[in-house]
DOMI-967920 format. One record per residue (C-alpha): residue number from 1; x, y, z. Coordinates in nm, 4 decimals. Layout:
# DOMI-967920
+------+----------+----------+----------+
! resi !       px !       py !       pz !
+------+----------+----------+----------+
!  NUM !        X !        Y !        Z !
...
+------+----------+----------+----------+
//
This chain:
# DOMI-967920
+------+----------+----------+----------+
! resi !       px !       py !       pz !
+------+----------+----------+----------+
!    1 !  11.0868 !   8.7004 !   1.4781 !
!    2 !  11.3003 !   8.9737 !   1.3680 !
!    3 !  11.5286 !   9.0740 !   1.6327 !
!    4 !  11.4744 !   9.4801 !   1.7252 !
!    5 !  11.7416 !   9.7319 !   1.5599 !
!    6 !  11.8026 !  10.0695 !   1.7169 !
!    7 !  11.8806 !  10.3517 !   1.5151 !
!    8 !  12.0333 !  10.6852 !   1.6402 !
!    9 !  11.8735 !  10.9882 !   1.4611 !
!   10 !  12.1516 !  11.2722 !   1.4179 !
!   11 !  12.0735 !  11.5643 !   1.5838 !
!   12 !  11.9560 !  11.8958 !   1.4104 !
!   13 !  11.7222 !  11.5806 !   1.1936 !
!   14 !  11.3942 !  11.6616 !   1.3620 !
!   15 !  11.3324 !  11.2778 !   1.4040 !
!   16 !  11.3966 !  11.1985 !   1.6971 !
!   17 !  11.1466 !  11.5049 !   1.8800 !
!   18 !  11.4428 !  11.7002 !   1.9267 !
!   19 !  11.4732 !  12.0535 !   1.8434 !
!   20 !  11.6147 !  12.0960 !   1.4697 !
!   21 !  11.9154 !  12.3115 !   1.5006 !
!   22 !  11.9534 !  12.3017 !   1.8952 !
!   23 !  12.3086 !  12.3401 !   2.0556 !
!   24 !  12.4000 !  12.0703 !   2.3120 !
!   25 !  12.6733 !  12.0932 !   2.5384 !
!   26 !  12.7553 !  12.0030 !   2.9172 !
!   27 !  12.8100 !  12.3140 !   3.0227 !
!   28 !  12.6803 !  12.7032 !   2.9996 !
!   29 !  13.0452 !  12.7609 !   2.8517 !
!   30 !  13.0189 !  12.5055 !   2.6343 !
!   31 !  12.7177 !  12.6284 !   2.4775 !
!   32 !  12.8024 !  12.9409 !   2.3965 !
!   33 !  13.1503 !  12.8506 !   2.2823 !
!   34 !  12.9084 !  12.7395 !   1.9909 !
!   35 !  12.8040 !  13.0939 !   1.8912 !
!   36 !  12.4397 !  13.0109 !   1.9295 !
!   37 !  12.1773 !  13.2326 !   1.7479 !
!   38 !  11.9274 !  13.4613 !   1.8789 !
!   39 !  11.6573 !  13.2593 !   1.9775 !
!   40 !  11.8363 !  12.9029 !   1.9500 !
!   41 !  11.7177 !  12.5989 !   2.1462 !
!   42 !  11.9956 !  12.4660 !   2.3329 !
!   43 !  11.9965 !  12.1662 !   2.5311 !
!   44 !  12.2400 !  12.1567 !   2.8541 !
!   45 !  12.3426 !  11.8210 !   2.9780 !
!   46 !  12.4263 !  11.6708 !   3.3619 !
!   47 !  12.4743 !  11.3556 !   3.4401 !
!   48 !  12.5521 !  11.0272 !   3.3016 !
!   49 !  12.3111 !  10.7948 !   3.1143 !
!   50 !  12.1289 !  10.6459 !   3.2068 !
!   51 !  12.0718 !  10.8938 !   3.4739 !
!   52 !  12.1232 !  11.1721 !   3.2040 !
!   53 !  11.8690 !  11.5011 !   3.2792 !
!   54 !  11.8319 !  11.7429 !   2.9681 !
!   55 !  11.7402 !  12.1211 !   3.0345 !
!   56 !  11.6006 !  12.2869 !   2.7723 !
!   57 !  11.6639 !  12.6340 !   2.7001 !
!   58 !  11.6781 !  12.9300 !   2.5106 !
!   59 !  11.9580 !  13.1982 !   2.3568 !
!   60 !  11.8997 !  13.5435 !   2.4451 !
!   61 !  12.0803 !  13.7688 !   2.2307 !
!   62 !  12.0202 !  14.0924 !   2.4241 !
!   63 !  12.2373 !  14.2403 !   2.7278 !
!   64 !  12.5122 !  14.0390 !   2.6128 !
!   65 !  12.4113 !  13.6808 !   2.5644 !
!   66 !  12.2235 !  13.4573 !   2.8120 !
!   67 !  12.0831 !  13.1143 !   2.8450 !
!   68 !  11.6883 !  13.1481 !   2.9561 !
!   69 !  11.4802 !  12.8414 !   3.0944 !
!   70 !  11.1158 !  12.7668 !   3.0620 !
!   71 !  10.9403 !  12.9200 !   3.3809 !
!   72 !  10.8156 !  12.6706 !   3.6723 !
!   73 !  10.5679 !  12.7039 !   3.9206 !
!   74 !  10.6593 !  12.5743 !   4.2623 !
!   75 !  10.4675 !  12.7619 !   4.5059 !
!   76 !  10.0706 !  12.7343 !   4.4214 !
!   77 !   9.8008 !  12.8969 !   4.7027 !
!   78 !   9.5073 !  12.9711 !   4.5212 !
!   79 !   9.1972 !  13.1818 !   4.6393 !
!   80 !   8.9028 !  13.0785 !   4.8538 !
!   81 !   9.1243 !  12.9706 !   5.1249 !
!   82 !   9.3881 !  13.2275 !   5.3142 !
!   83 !   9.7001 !  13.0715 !   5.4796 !
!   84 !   9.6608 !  13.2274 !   5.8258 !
!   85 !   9.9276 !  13.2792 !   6.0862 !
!   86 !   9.7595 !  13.2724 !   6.4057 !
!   87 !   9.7247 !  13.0024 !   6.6861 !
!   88 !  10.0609 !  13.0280 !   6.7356 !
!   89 !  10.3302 !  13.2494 !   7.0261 !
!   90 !  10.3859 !  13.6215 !   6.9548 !
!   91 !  10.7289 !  13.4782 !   6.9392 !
!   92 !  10.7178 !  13.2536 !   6.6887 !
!   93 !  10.4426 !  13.5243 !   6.4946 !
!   94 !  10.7181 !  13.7671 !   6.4670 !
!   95 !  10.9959 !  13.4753 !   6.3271 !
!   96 !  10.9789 !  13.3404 !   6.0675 !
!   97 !  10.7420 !  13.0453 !   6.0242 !
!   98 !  10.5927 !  12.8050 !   5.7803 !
!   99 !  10.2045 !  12.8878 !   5.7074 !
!  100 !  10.0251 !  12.5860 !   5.7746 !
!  101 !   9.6287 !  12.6653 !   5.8270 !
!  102 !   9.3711 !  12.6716 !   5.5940 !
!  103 !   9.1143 !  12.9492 !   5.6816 !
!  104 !   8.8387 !  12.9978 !   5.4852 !
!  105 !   8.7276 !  13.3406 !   5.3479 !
!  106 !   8.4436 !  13.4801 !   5.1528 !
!  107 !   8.2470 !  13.1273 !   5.1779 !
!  108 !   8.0064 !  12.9109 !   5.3888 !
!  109 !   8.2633 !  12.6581 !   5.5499 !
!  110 !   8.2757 !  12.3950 !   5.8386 !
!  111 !   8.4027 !  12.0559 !   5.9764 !
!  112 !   8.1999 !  11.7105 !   6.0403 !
!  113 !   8.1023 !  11.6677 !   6.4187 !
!  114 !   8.0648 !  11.2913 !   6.3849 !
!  115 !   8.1844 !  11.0780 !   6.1303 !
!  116 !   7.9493 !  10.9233 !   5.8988 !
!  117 !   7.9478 !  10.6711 !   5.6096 !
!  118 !   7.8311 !  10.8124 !   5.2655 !
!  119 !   7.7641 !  10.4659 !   5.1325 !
!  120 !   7.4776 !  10.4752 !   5.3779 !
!  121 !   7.1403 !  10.4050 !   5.2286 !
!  122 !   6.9757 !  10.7744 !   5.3047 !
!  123 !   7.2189 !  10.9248 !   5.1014 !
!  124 !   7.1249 !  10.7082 !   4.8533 !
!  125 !   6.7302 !  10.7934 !   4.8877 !
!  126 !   6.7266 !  11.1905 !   4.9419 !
!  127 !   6.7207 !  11.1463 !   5.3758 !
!  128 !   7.0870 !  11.1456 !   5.4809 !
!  129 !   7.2036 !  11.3782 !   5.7350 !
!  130 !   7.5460 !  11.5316 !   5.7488 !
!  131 !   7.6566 !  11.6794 !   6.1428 !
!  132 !   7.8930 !  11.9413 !   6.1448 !
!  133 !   7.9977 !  12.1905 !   6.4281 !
!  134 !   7.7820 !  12.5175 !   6.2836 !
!  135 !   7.5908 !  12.5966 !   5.9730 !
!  136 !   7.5480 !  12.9812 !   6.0812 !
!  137 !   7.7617 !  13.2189 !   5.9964 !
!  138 !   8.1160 !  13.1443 !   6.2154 !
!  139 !   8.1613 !  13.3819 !   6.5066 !
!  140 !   8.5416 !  13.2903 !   6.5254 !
!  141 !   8.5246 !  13.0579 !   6.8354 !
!  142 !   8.2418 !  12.8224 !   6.7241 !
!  143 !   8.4270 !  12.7071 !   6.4374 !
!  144 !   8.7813 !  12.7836 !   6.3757 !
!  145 !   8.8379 !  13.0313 !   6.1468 !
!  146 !   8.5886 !  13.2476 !   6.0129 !
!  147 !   8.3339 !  13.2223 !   5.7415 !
!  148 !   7.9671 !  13.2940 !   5.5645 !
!  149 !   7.6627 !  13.1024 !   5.6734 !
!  150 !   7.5371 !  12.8710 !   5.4686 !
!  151 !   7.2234 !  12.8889 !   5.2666 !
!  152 !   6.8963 !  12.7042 !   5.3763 !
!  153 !   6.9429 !  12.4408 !   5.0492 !
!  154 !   7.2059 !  12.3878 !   4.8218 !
!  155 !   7.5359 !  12.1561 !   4.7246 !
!  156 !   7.7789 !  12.0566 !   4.9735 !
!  157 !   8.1805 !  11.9660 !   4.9418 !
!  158 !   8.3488 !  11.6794 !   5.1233 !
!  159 !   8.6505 !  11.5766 !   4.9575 !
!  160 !   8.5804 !  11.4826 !   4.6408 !
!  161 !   8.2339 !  11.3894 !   4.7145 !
!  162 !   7.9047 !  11.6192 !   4.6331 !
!  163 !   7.6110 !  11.6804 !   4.8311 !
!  164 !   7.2466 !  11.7835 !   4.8231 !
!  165 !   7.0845 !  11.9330 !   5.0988 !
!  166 !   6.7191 !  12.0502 !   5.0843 !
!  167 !   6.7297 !  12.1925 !   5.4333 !
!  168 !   6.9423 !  12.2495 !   5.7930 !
!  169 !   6.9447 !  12.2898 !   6.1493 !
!  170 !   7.2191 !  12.5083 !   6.3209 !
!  171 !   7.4421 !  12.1675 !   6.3723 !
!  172 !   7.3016 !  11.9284 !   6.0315 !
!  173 !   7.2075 !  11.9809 !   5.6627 !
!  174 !   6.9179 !  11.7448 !   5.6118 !
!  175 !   6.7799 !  11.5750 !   5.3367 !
!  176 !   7.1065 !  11.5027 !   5.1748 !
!  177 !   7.1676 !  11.3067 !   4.8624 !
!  178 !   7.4787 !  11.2096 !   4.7250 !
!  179 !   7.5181 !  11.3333 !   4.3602 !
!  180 !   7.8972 !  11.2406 !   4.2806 !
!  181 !   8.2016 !  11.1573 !   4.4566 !
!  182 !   8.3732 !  10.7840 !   4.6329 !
!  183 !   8.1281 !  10.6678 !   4.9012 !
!  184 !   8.3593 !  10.7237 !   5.1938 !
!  185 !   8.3450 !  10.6967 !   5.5915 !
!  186 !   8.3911 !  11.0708 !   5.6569 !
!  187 !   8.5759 !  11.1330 !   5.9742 !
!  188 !   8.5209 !  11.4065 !   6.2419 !
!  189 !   8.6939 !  11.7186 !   6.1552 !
!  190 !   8.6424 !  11.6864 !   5.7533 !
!  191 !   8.6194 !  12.0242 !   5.5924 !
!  192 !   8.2476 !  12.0755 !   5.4338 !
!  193 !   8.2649 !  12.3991 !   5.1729 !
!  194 !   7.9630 !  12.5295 !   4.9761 !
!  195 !   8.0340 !  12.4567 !   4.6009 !
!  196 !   8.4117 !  12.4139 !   4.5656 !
!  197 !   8.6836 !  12.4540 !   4.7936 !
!  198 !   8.9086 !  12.6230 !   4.5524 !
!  199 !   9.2911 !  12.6013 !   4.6831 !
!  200 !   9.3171 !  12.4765 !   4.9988 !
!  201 !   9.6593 !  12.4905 !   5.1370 !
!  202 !  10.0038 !  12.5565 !   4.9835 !
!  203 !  10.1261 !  12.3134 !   4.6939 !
!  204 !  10.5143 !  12.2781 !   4.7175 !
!  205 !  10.6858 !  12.1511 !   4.4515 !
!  206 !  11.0580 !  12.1499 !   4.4462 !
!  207 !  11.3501 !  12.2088 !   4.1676 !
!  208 !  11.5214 !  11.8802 !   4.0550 !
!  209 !  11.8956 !  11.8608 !   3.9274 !
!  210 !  11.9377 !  12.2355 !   4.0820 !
!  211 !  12.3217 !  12.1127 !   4.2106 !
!  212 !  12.4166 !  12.0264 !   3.9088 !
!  213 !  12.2793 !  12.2706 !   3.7069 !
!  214 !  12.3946 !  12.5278 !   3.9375 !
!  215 !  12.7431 !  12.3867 !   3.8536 !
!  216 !  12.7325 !  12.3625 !   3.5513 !
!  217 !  12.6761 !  12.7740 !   3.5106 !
!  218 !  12.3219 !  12.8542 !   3.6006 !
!  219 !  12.1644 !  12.9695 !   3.7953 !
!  220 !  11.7884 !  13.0565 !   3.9412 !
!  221 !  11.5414 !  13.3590 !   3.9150 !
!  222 !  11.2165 !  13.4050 !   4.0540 !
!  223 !  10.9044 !  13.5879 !   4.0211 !
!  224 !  10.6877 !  13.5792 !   4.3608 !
!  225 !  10.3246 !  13.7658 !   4.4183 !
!  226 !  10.0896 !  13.6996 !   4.6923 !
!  227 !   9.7958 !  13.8702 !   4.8548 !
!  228 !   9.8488 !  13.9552 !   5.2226 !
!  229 !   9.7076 !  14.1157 !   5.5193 !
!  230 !   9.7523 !  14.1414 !   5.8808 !
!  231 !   9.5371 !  14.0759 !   6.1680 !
!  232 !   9.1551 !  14.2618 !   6.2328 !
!  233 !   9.1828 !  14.5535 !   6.4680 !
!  234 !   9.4849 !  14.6631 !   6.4577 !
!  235 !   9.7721 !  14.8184 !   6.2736 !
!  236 !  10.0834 !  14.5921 !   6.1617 !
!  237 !  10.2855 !  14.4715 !   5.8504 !
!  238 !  10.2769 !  14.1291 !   5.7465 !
!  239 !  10.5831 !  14.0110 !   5.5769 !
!  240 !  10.6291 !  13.6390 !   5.3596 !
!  241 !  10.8602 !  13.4797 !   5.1959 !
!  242 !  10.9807 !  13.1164 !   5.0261 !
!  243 !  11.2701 !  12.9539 !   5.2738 !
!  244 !  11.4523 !  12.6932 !   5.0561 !
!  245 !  11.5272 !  12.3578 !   5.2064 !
!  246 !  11.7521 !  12.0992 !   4.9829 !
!  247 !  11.8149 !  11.7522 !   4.9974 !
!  248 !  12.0042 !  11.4376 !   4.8550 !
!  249 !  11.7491 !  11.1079 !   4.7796 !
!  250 !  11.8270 !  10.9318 !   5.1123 !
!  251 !  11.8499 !  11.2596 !   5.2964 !
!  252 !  11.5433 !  11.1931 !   5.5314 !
!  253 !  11.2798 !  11.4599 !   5.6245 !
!  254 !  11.3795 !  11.8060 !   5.4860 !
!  255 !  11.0664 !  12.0467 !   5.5605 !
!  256 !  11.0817 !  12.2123 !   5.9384 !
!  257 !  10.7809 !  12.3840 !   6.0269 !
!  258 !  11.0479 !  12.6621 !   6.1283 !
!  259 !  11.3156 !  12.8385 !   5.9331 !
!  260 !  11.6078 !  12.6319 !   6.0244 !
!  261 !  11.7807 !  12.3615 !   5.8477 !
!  262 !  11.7576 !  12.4846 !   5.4780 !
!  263 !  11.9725 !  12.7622 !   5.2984 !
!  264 !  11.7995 !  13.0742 !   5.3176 !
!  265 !  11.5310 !  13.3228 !   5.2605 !
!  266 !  11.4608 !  13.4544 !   4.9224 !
!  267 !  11.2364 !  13.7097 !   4.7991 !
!  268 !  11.0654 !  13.8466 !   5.0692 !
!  269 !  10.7215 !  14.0318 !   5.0767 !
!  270 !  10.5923 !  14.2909 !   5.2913 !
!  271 !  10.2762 !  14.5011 !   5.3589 !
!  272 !  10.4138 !  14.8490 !   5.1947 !
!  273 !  10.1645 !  15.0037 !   5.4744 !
!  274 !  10.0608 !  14.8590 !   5.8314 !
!  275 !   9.6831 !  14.7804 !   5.8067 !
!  276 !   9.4315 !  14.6622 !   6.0351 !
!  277 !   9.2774 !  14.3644 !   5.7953 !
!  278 !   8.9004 !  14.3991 !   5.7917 !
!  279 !   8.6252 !  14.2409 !   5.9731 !
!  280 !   8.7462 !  13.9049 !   6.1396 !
!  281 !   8.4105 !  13.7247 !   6.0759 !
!  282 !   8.3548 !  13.8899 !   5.6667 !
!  283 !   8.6286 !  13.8262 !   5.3804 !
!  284 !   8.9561 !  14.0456 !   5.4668 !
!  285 !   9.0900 !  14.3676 !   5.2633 !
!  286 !   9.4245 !  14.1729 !   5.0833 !
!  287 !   9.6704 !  14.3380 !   4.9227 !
!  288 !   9.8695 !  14.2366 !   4.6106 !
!  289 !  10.1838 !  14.2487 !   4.6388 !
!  290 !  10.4896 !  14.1111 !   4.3596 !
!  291 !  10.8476 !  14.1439 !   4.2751 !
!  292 !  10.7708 !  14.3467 !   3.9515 !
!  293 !  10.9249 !  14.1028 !   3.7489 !
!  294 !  11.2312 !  13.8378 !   3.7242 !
!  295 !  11.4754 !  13.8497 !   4.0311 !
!  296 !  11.7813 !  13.6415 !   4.0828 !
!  297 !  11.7133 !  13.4051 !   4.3869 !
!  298 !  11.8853 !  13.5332 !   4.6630 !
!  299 !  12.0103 !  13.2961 !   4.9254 !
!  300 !  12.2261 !  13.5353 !   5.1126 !
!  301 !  12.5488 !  13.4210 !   4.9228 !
!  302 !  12.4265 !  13.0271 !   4.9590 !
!  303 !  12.4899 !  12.8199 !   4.6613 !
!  304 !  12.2809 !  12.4734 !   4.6144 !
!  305 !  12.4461 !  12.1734 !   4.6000 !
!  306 !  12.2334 !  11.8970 !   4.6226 !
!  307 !  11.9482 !  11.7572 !   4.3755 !
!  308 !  11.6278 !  11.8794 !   4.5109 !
!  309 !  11.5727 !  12.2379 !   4.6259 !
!  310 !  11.2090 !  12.2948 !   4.7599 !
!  311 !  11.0669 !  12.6127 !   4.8589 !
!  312 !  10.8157 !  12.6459 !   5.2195 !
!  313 !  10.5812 !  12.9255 !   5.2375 !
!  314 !  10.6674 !  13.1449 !   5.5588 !
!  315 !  10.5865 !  13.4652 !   5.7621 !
!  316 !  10.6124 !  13.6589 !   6.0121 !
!  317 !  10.4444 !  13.9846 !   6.1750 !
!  318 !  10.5536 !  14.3399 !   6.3137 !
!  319 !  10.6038 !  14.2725 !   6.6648 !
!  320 !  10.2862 !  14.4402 !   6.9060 !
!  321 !   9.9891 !  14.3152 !   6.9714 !
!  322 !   9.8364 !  14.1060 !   6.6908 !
!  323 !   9.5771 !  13.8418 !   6.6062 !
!  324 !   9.7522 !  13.6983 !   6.2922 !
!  325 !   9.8578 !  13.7897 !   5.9473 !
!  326 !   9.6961 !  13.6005 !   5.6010 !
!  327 !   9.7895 !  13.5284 !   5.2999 !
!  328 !   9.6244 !  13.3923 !   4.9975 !
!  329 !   9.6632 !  13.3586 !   4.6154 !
!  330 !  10.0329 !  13.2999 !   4.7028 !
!  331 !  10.2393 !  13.1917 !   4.3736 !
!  332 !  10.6206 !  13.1810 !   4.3357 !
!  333 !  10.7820 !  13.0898 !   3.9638 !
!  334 !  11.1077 !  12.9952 !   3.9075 !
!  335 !  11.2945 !  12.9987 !   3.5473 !
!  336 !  11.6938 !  12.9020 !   3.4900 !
!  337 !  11.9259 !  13.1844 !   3.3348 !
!  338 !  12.2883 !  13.1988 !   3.2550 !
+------+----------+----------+----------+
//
């Protein structure tokens, strides 16, 4: 057998997938000591091989010359489900602190009352029976959080598993066939949605190489938008923002469920007008509300220096008395510029 021969493909050749033309250097300064054109690719360099990390980017000609990243998406909330603030002190309500509970808005929604095997031969045959906590529409205490009542037939979500049901009582749906999904032992306190459960909870997903990039003459922007509200009944403002937490591999556990132990606050969103929410028990009044645009991140003069830099959705309400504060459809992008 022929022994294996590696070639090196010169850059600019298009052979090797890289961009043909693209400027490579190991530093912002670097790169534009190059004279790159408007609308180059240009490849920045950090580290060493083999642990060698290549950020792709582009020249932007106008407002004197800068270095633009693809956008990133590390924050992801998406609709059906509102992050809520409550069940918590007024004092830690009016800090700053991570949202961590799903509530459920504008759908029929509750949790198993005693666990049950899908792999069971009734849900096999059309007779299974699925007991949950309330199938009426939530009153707030009942179940917690607040939601629609579900219809007298229909589909069912557990997981990833679908359901059947040809009928109900206030605490079962009845006649329940498993249509799709693994065949699971589902334990007490399982959320059951009608039809999908959209985005439930807050998807984190954090910045790699951000010390050394940062170093090596970048830096971040962000674009963040987000629905919000505050609590029914009365009349407060509701205010959320990303806190940034980095870490070293090695480092241990970096999230707090409180703002403490990261670098900072960035862009920070707040009801432009206090509001009294809605009707606890129907879906809530949000309001959008966005940065208009590209920011730089601002970390209150912090710079990052270590490899991973995560964001963690937080809030915090008006002080007064207050019920909670929501938010939903939260998104945050990130992009690197020079």
């Amino acid at each position: 057998m022929s022994p294996v021969v590696w070639r090196n493909v010169p850059l600019g050749s298009g052979g090797g997938g890289e961009p043909v033309g693209a400027i490579r250097g190991e530093s912002v300064a670097e790169i534009l000591a190059q004279s790159p054109a408007d609308g180059q690719r240009c490849i920045l360099n950090v580290g060493t091989w083999p642990d060698l990390h290549e950020e792709h980017l582009s020249y932007l000609a106008a407002n004197g010359g800068h270095l633009i990243g693809e956008q990133q998406r590390v924050i992801l909330q998406l609709d059906s489900w509102a992050m809520d603030l409550g069940n918590r002190s007024r004092a830690l309500m009016t800090e700053f602190t991570r949202f961590r509970q799903g509530i459920p808005y504008g759908k029929a929604y509750t949790t198993v009352r005693t666990a049950f095997n899908l792999g069971d031969a009734s849900f096999g045959n059309g007779t299974g029976v699925v007991p949950v906590l309330e199938t009426r529409t939530a009153n707030g205490t009942t179940i917690p959080g607040k939601s629609l009542g579900f219809p007298t037939s229909g589909s069912l979500l557990l997981y990833n598993a679908n359901i059947a049901y040809t009928g109900k009582t206030d605490t079962t749906f009845t006649g329940c066939t498993l249509i799709a999904g693994d065949v699971i032992t589902v334990p007490v306190g399982a959320d059951v949605t009608v039809g999908s459960t959209g985005g439930y909870g807050v998807d984190s997903i954090p910045v790699i190489r951000a010390g050394e990039l940062y170093a090596a003459g970048l830096h971040l922007q962000e674009q963040f938008i987000a629905m919000i509200n505050d609590e029914p009944g009365e009349a407060h403002q509701l205010t959320v923002a990303p806190y940034w937490h980095e870490w070293n591999s090695g480092d241990g556990d970096t999230i707090s469920d409180q703002a403490a132990g990261g670098i900072a606050l960035s862009s920070q969103l707040r009801l432009p007008t206090p509001d009294d929410g809605g009707n606890p028990v129907s879906e809530r009044s949000f309001h959008w509300i966005d940065t208009n645009g590209w920011v730089d991140l601002n970390l209150g003069g912090a710079v990052p220096a270590k490899r991973f830099l995560a964001p963690v959705l937080m809030g915090k309400m008006d002080a007064g008395a207050f019920a909670s504060g929501e938010c939903l459809d939260a998104n945050l992008l990130v992009r690197w510029v020079s």
